[in-house]
C-alpha positions in Angstrom: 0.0 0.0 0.0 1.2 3.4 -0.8 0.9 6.1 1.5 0.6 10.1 0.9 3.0 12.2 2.8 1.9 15.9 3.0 4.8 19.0 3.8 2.2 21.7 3.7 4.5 24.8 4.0 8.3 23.8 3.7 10.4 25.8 6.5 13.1 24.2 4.2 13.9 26.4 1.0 16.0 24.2 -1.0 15.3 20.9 -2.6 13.5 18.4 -1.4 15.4 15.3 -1.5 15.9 14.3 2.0 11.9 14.8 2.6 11.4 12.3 -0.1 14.3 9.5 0.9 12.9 9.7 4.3 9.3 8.0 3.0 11.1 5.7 0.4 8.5 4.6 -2.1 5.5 6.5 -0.8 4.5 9.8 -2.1 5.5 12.8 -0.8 3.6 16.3 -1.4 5.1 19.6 -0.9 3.1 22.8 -0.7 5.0 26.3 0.4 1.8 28.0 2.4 -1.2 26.2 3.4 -3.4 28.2 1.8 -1.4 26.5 -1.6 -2.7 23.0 -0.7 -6.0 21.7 -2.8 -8.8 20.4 -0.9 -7.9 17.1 -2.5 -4.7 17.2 -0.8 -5.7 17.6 2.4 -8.4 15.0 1.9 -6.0 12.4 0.4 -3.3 12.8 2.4 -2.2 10.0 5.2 0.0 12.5 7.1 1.4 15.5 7.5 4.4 17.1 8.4 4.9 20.7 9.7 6.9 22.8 11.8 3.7 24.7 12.7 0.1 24.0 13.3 -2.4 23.4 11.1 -5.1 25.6 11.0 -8.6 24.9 12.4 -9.6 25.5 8.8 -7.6 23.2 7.5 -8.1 20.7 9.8 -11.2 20.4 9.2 -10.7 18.8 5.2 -8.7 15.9 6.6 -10.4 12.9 6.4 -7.9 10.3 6.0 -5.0 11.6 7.7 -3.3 9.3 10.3 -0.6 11.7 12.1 0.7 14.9 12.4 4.7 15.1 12.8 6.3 18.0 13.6 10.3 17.7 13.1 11.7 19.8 16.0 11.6 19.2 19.6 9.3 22.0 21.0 5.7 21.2 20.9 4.3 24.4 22.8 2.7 26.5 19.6 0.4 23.3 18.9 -3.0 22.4 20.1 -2.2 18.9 21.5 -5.8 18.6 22.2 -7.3 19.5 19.5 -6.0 16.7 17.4 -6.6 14.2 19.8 -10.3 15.2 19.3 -9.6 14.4 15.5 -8.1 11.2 16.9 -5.1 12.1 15.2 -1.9 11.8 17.3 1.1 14.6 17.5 4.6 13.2 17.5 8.1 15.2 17.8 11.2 14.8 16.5 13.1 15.0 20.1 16.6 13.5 19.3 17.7 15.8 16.0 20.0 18.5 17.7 20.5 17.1 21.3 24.5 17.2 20.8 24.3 20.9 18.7 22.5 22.7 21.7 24.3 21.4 24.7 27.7 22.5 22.6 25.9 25.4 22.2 25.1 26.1 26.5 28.9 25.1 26.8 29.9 27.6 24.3 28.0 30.3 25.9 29.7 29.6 29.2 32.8 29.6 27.9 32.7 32.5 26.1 31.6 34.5 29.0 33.8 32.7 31.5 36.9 32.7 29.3 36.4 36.5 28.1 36.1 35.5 24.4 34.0 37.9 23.3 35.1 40.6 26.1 38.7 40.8 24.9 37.7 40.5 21.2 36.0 43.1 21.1 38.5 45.2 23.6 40.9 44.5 21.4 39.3 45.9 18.4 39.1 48.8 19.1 42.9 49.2 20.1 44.7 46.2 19.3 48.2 47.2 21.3 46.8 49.5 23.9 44.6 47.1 24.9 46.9 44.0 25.1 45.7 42.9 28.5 45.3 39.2 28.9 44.9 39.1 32.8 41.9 41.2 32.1 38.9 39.0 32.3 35.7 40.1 34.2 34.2 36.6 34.8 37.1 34.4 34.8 37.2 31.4 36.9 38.8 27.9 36.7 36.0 25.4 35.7 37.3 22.7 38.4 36.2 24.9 41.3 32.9 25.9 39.9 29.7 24.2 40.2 27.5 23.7 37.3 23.7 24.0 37.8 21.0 21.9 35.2 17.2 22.6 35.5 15.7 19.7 33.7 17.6 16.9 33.1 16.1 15.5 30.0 18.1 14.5 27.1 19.6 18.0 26.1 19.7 18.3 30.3 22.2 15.0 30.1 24.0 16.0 27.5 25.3 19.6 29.0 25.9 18.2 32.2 27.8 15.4 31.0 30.0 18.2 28.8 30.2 20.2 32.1 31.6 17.3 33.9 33.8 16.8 31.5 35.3 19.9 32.2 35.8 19.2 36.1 33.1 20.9 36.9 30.2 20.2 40.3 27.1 19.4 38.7 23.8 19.5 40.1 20.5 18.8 38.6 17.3 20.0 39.3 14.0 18.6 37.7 11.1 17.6 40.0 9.6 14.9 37.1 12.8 12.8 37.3 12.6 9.5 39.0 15.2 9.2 41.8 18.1 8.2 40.6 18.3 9.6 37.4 21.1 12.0 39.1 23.1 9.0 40.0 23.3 7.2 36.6 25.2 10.0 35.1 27.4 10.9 38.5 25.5 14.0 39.4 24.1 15.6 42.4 20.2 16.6 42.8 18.8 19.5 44.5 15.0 19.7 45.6 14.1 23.1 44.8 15.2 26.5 42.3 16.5 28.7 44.8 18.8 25.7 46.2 20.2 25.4 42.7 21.0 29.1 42.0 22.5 29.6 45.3 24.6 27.4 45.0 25.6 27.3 41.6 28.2 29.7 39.2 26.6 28.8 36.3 23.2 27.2 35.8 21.8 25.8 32.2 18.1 25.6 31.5 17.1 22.5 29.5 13.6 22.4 30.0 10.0 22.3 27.7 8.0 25.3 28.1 4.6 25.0 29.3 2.0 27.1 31.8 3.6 25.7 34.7 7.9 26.8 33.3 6.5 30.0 31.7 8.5 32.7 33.7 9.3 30.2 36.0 13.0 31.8 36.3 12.0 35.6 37.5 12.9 38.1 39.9 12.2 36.3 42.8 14.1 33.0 41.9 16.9 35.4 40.4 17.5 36.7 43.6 18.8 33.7 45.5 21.6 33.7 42.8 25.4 33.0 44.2 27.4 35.8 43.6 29.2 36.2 40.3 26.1 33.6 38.5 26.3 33.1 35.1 23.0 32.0 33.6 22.3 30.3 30.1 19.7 29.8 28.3 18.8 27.4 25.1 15.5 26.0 25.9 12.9 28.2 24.9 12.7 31.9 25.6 9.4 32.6 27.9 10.9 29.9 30.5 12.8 33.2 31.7 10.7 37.0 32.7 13.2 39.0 30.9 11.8 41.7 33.2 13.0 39.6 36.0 16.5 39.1 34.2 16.9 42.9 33.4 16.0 44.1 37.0 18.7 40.7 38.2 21.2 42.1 35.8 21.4 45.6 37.1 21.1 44.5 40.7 24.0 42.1 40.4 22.2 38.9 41.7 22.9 37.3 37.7 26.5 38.7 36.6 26.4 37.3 32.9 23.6 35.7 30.7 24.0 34.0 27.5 20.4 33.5 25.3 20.2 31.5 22.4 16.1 32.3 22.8 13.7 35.0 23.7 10.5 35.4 24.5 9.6 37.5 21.5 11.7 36.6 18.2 13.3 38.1 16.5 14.5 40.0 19.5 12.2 43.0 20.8 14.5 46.3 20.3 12.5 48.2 22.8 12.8 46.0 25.6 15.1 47.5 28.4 17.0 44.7 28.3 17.5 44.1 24.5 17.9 48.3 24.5 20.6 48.3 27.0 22.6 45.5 25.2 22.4 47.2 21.7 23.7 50.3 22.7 26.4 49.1 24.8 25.6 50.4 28.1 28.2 50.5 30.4 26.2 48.5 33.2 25.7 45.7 31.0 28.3 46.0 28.7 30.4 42.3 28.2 27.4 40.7 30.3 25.5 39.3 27.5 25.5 37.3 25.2 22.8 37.0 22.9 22.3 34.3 20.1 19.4 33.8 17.4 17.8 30.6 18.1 20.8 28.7 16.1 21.8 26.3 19.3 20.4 23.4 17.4 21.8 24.4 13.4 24.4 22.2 12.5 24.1 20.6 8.5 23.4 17.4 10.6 20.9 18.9 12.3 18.8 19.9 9.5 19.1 16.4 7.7 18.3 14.6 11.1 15.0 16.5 11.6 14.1 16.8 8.0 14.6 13.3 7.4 13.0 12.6 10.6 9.6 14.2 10.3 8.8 11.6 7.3 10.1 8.7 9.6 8.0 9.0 12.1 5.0 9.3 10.1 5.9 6.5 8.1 6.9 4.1 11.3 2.9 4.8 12.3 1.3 4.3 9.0 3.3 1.3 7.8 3.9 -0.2 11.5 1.3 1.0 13.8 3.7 2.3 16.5 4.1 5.7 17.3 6.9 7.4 18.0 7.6 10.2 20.8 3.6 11.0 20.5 3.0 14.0 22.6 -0.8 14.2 22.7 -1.2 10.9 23.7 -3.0 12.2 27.0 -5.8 13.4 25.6 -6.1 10.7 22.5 -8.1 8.2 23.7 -8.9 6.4 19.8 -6.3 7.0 17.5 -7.8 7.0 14.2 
């Protein structure tokens, strides 16, 4: 039996050759917007694959659809719910980019820590006069520090694994882990926020947003930091109240931050924060570090998720087994 594989609006703009290996001798349809795909399409197809949710509009023309993939890991701009009233189950793509971001949280440390970026840019503007190498704001000697991980999921493992690595203390903490999980990578577990940021030099957030993480690092939480904390951030941008950050920032409780996300992208330019950073403020200045959303781009990367997202779809339609379904809560008959 040959099965219909529907890309309704390609995030990808090149060709679409991996898209196509990934579902072997089943068809594959591309569209560039939904508004491009025929009614027949929709009708016809046996799953669909999308960065982005589907419109109730367009939901509503599937009648033979199976699954709904989306290649990435973050599942928080979809309505888990209201597929599982289609009876159509939601599955990610969790394991595409695990190694890219927790390089990524490392090289945000480091480059704060190590003064990369703070003597680069010293140094440009006057190469000689400027010659100072034991000039370096935040330095410190990994071995001494401790290394702090809020949600020790997959990403979670990999950073503090990397941060071990480096000699560094780690401690984890991530209230849905079974007991345990600390101790099968060598780690330490603490049972609440403000025990992890007072304790910690540098803490790493690795953690799905949701209504219960949203802001969940603020002001409050900010302010039991340990002297001279460096926080990073490649999860998802909301998870921190960038008010909270900007009012921790200029009261010293969080001495450096480095963001691969935001909670508005692109970046808000009006934002005291984001403002204060631009122009180079001297209170902030060589404090943050700020990254567009590229922890998880890597050439591997983009194949592993793009071949991926037809994968999983096919491995449901061909073997009845779903992979990494996140709906499945709420699904009680899968179509």
């Amino acid at each position: 039996m040959t099965f219909n594989i529907l890309w309704p609006a390609m995030r990808w703009p090149d060709n679409r050759e991996i898209e196509v290996a990934s579902v072997g001798e089943h068809t594959a349809h591309f569209c560039e917007r939904y508004n491009e795909v025929t009614d027949e399409q929709w009708a016809s197809c046996d799953a669909l694959v999308s960065v982005n949710d589907i419109p109730a509009e367009y939901r509503a023309k599937l009648t033979r659809c199976r699954i709904f993939v989306t290649p990435k890991v973050g599942f928080d701009n979809l309505d888990l719910k209201a597929w599982a009233e289609l009876g159509i189950p939601v599955c990610n793509v969790p394991d595409y980019g695990t190694q890219e971001v927790a390089d990524h949280a490392m090289a945000l440390m480091l480059s704060l820590m190590k003064g990369i970026t703070f003597h680069t840019r010293e140094l440009k503007q006057d190469p000689k006069g400027l010659w100072r190498p034991a000039l370096n704001p935040y330095g410190k000697r990994l071995s001494v520090c401790t290394f702090g991980v809020v949600g020790l999921g997959r990403i979670g493992t990999a950073a503090a694994l990397r941060a071990k690595a480096f000699g560094m203390d780690v401690v984890m903490y991530d209230p849905f882990r079974e007991n345990g999980a600390e101790l099968s990578v060598g780690i330490r577990r603490v049972q609440s926020l403000e025990e992890l940021f007072s304790s910690c030099d540098v803490v790493s957030l690795h953690l799905p947003l949701s209504a219960d993480t949203e802001k969940l690092i603020n002001a409050e939480v900010l302010s039991h930091s340990k002297p001279g904390l460096v926080l990073i951030n490649t999860a998802r941008g909301p998870i921190i109240d960038l008010d909270g950050l900007y009012q921790a920032m200029q009261a010293n409780h969080v001495q450096a931050a480095g963001l691969d996300v935001l909670p508005e992208e692109p970046a808000n330019p009006d934002h005291p924060l984001i403002k204060a950073w631009a122009a180079d403020e001297e209170w902030i200045n060589h404090r943050l570090l700020i990254t567009p959303h590229s922890a998880f781009f890597t050439p591997e990367s983009v194949y592993d998720m793009r071949f991926k997202g037809g994968e999983v779809a096919l491995t449901y339609l061909e073997q009845n087994r779903l992979n990494n379904c996140v709906n499945a809560q709420w699904l009680k008959q899968p179509r």
